[in-house]
C-alpha positions as CSV (number, residue, x, y, z in Angstrom):
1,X,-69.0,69.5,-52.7
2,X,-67.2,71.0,-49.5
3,X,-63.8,71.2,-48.6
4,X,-62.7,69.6,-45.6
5,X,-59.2,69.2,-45.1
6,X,-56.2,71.0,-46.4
7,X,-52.4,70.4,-46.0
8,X,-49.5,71.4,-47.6
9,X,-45.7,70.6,-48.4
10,X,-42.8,72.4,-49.0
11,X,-40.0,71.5,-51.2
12,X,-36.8,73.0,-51.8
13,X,-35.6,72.0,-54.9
14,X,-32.0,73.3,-56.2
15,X,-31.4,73.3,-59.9
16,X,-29.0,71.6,-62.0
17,X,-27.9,74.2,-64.0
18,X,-27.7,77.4,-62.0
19,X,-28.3,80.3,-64.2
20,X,-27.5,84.2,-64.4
21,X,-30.3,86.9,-65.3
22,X,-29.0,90.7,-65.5
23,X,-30.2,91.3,-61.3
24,X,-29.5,88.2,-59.9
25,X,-27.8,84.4,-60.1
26,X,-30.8,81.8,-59.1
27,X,-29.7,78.2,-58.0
28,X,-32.3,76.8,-56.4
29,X,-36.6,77.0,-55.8
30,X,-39.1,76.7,-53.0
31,X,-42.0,75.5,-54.3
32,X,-44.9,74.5,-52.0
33,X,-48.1,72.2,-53.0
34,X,-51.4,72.8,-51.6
35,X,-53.8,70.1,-51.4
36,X,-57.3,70.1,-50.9
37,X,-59.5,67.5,-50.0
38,X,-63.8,67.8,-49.9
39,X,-66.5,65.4,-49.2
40,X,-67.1,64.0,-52.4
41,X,-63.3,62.6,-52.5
42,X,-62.0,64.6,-54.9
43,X,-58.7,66.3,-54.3
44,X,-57.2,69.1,-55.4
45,X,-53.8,70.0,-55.8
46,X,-52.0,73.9,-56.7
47,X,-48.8,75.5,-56.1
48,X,-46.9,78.6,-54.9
49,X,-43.4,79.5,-56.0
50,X,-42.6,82.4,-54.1
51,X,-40.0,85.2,-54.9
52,X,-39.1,88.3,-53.6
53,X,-39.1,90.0,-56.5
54,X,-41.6,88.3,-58.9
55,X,-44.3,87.4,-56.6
56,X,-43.5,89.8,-53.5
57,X,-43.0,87.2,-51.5
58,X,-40.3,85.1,-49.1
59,X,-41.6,81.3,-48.3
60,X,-42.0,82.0,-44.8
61,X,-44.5,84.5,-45.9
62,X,-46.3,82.0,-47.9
63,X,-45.9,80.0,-44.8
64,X,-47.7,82.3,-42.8
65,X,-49.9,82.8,-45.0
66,X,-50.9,79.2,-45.6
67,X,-51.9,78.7,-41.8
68,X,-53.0,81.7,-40.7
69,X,-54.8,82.9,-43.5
70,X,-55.4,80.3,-46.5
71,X,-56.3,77.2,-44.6
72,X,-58.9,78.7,-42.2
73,X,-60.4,80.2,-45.1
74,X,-61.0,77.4,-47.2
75,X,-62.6,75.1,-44.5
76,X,-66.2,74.4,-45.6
77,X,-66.5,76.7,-48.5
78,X,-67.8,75.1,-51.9
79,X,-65.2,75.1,-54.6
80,X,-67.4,76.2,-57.3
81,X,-67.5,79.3,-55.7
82,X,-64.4,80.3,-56.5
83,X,-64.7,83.8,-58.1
84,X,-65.9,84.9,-54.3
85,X,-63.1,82.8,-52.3
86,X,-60.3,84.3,-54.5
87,X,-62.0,88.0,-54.7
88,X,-61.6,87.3,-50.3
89,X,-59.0,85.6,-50.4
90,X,-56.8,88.8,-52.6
91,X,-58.1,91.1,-49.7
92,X,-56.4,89.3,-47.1
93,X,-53.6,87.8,-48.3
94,X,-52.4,91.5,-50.1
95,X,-49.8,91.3,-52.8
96,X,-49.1,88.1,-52.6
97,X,-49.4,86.3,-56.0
98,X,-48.3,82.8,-56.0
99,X,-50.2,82.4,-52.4
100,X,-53.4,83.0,-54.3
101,X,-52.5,81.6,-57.3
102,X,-51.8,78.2,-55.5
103,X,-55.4,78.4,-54.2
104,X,-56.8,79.4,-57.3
105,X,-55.2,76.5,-58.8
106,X,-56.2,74.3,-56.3
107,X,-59.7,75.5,-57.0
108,X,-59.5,74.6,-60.9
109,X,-57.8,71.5,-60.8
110,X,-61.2,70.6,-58.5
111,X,-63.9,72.0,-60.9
112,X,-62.3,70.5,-63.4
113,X,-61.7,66.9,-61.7
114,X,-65.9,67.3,-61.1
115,X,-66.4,67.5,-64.6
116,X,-64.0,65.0,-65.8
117,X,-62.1,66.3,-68.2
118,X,-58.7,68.1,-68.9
119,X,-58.5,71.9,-66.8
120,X,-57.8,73.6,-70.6
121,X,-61.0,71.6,-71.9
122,X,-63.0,73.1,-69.0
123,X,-61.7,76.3,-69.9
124,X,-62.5,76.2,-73.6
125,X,-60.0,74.1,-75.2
126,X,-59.1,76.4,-77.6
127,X,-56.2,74.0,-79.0
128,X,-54.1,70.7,-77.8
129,X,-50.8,71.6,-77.9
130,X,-48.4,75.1,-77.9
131,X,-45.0,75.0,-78.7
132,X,-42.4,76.2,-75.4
133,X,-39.2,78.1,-75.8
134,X,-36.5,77.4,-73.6
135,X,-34.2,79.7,-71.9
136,X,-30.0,80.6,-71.7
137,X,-29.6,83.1,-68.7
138,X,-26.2,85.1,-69.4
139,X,-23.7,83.0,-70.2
140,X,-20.6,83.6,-72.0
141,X,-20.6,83.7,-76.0
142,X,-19.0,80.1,-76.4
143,X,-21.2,78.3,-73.7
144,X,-23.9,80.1,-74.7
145,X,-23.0,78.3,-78.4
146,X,-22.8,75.1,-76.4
147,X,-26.7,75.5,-74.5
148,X,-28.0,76.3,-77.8
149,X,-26.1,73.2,-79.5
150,X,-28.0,70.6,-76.6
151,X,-31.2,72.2,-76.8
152,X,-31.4,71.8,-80.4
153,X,-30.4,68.2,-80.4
154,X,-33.2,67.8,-77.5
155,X,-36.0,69.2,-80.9
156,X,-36.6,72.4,-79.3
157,X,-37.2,75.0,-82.3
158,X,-38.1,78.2,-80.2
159,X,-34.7,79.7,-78.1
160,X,-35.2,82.3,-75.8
161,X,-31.4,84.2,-74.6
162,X,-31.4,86.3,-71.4
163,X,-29.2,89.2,-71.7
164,X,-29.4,93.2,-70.5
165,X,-25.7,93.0,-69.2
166,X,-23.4,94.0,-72.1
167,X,-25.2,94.9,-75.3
168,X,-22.8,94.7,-77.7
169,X,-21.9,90.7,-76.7
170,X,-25.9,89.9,-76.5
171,X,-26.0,91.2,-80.2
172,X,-23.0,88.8,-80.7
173,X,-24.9,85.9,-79.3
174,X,-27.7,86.4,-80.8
175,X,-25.9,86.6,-84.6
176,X,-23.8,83.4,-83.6
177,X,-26.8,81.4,-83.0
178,X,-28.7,82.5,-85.6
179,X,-25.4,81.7,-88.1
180,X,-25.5,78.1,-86.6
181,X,-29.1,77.2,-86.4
182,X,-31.2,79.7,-89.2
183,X,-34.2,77.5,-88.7
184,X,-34.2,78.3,-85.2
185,X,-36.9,81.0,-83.8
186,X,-35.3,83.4,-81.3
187,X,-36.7,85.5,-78.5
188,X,-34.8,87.9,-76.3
189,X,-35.3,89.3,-72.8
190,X,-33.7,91.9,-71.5
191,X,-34.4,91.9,-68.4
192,X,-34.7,95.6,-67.9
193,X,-31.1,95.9,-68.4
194,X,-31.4,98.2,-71.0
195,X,-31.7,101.8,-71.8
196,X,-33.4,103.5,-74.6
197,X,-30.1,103.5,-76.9
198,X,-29.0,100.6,-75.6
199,X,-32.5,99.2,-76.6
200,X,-32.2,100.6,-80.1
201,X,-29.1,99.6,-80.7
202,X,-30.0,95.7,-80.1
203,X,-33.2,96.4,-82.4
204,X,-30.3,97.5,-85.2
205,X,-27.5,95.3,-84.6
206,X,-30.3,92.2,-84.9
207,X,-32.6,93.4,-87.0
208,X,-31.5,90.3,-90.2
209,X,-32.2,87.5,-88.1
210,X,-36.0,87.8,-87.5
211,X,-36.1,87.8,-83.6
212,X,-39.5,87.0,-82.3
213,X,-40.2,88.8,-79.1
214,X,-38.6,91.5,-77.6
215,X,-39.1,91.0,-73.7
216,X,-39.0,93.8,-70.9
217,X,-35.9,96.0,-72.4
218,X,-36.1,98.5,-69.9
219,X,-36.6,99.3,-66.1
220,X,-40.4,98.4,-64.6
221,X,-40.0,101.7,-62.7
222,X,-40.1,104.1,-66.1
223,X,-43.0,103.0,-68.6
224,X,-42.6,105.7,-70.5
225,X,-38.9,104.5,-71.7
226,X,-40.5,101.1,-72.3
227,X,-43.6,102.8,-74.3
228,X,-40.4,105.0,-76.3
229,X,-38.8,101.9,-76.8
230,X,-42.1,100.1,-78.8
231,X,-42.6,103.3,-80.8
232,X,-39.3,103.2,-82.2
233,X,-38.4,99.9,-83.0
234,X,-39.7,97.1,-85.8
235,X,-39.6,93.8,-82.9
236,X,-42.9,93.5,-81.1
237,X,-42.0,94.6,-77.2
238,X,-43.2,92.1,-74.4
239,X,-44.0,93.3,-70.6
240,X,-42.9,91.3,-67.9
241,X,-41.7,92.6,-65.5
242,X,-43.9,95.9,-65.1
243,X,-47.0,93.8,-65.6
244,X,-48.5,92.4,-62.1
245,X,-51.9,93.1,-62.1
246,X,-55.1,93.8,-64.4
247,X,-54.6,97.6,-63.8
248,X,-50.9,97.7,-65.5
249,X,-52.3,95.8,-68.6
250,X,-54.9,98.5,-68.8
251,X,-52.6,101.0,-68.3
252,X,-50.1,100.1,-70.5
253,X,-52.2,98.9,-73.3
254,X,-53.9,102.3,-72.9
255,X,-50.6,104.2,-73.1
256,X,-49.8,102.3,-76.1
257,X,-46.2,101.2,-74.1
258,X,-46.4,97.7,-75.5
259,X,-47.0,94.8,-78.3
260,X,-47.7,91.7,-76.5
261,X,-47.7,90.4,-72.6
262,X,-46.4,87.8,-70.6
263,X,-48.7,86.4,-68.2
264,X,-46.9,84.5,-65.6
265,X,-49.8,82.5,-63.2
266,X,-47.6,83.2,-60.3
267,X,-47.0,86.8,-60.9
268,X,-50.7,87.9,-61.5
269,X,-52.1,85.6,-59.1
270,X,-53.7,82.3,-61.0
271,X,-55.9,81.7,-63.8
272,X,-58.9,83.6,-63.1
273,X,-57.1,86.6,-62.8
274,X,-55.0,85.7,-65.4
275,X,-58.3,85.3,-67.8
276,X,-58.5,89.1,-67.3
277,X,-55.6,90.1,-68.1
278,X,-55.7,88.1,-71.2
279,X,-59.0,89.3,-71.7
280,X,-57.8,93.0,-71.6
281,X,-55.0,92.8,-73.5
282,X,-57.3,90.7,-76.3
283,X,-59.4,93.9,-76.3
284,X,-56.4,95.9,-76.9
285,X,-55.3,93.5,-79.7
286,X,-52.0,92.7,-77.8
287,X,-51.6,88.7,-78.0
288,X,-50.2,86.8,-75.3
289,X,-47.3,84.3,-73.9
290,X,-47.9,82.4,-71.1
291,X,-44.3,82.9,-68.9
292,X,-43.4,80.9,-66.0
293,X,-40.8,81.3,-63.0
294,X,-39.1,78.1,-61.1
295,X,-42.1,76.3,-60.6
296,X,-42.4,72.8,-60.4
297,X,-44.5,70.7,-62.9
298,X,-47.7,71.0,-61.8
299,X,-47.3,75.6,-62.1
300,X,-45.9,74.1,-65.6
301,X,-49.1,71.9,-66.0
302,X,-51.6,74.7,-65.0
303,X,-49.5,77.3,-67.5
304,X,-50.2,75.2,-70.1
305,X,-53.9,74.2,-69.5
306,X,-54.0,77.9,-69.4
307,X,-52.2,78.3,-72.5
308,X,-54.3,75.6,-74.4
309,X,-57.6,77.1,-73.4
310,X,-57.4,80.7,-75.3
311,X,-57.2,81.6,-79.1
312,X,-55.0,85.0,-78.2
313,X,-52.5,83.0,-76.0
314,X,-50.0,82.6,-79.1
315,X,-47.0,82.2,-77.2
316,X,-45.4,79.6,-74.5
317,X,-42.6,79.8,-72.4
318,X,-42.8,76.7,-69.9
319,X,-39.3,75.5,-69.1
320,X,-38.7,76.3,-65.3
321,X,-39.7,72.8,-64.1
322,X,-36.8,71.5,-66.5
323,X,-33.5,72.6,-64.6
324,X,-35.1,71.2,-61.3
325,X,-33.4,68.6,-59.4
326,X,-36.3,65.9,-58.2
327,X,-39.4,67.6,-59.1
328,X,-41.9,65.9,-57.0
329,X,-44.6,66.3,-60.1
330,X,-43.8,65.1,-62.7
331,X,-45.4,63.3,-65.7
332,X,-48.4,65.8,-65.7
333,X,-47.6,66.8,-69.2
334,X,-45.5,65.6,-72.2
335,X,-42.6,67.5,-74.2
336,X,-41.6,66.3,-77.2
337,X,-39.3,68.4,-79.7
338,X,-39.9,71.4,-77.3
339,X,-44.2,70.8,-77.7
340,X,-45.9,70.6,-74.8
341,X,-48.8,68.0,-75.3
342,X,-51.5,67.9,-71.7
343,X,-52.2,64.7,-70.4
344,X,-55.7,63.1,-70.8
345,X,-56.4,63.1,-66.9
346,X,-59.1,64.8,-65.3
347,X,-58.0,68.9,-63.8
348,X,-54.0,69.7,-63.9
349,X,-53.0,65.7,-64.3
350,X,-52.6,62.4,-62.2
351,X,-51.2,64.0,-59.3
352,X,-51.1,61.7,-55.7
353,X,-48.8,63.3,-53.2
């Protein structure tokens, strides 16, 4: 099997409900979808949501990178020898993630396709379903009430509440909620809004209502507040933020900064590499989410074949598809009272753009 064509689109896809982190107020996407066709008829499909910030990337970078770099590259080459093309691939394109993550997706959704089955089957299909969180970015107390009120009348059972802005109203929130919906589980990012105190402080003021995860309190730029932060509190800390690469979940499973990890496909740069990580932080007995950004369905679909495929991946957060005004791929998964079910198609999911 060859490939021997390979286009791309680029969608920009504002969101329905614009919402607020503690840096920045998002309200819309660019997502781009790479498809790759080979000789045997068989396509492929991945995708790149880039960000500044997340992913160290504009779009016009991914752009660039996508005919300069990417499609050049992949002309010819054998997708089953995908470990190599990535390893290449990561030297040339640099730090950016979701570029290589949307060929490394690509890639899977191929092998998988050859072998007809599901991508998470292909990948060990650990389990069949995971159960997602969804998300509030800071809102005030009362609509904050009023997101959790729709989300649990849509069956999700897992709320996740940005915060890192005011600590005092984020304790408030998360007591409210909690009064109005005990049976609810509740995670909290912070979004490295926090300081140490400030940190502790939230541990205290929350500690009756059985919070879940306690995601990225503190700055990416000082570990060692982070690591301070896991030592002294009862709530299992998450990294986020200040984990990129297979090197920072060495280092700060090493240094003891953490409990757990999100791995985000387009922050680390796709599943392969995203297998390491997990693989490191198994070894280190530190279990694992599987995090998204605003990515379109099918970065939703390969997060969750991901997710499905790995007995330490406990955790799902796979909402940023569902705030997206016309996702153009949908119906590559189902959700149903906030499970994620894959679909039985062969790689990512009946995709045909």
């Amino acid at each position: 099997m060859k490939i021997n064509k390979i286009s791309y689109q680029r969608f920009d896809i504002k969101l329905s409900e614009p919402y607020t982190i503690a840096y920045e107020t998002i309200s819309k996407s660019v997502n781009f979808i790479l498809k790759i066709e080979t000789d045997s008829l068989l396509v492929g499909y991945g995708c790149a949501a880039p960000d500044p910030v997340v992913t160290n990337e504009t779009p016009e970078a991914v752009e660039t990178a996508l005919n300069d770099i990417i499609i050049p590259f992949l002309k010819g080459k054998n997708p089953f020898h995908y470990a190599k093309i990535l390893a290449d691939l990561k030297v040339l394109l640099k730090e950016k993630s979701s570029s290589l993550a949307m060929v490394d997706l690509a890639l899977h959704d191929l092998i998988a396709k050859k072998a007809d089955v599901p991508l998470y089957e292909y990948l060990g299909g650990y389990r069949n379903s995971i159960a997602t969180s969804i998300t509030i970015g800071i809102l005030p107390i009362q609509e904050t009430l009023k997101q959790a009120k729709e989300f649990v009348k849509q069956g999700f059972g897992i709320i996740k509440v940005k915060g890192g802005l005011n600590v005092s109203e984020d304790i408030e929130k998360m007591m409210q909620i909690h009064e109005a919906y005990p049976n609810i589980k509740l995670r909290f990012d912070g979004n490295q809004g926090y300081s140490f105190f400030e940190s502790i402080e939230f541990v205290e003021g929350t500690k009756k209502i059985g919070i879940e995860v306690f995601e990225q309190p503190t700055l990416v730029e000082n570990e060692e507040k982070l690591g301070k932060v896991t030592q002294n509190v009862h709530l299992p800390v998450m990294a986020d933020e200040s984990l990129k690469t297979l090197k920072d979940v060495f280092r700060l499973a090493q240094n003891e900064h953490i409990d757990m990890v999100n791995i985000k496909l387009q922050k680390v740069g796709g599943i392969l590499e995203g297998l390491h990580i997990n693989s490191v932080a198994k070894s280190a007995k530190l279990e694992a989410m599987v995090g998204c950004i605003d990515e379109c369905g099918l970065g939703i679909s390969a997060g969750l074949h991901f997710a499905l495929s790995r007995p330490n991946i406990h955790y799902a957060d796979l909402d940023g598809h569902l705030d997206m005004i016309n996702d153009p791929c949908k119906g590559l998964f189902n959700l149903k009272d906030g499970v994620l079910y894959p679909s039985s198609y062969p790689g990512l999911g009946n995709l045909n753009l």
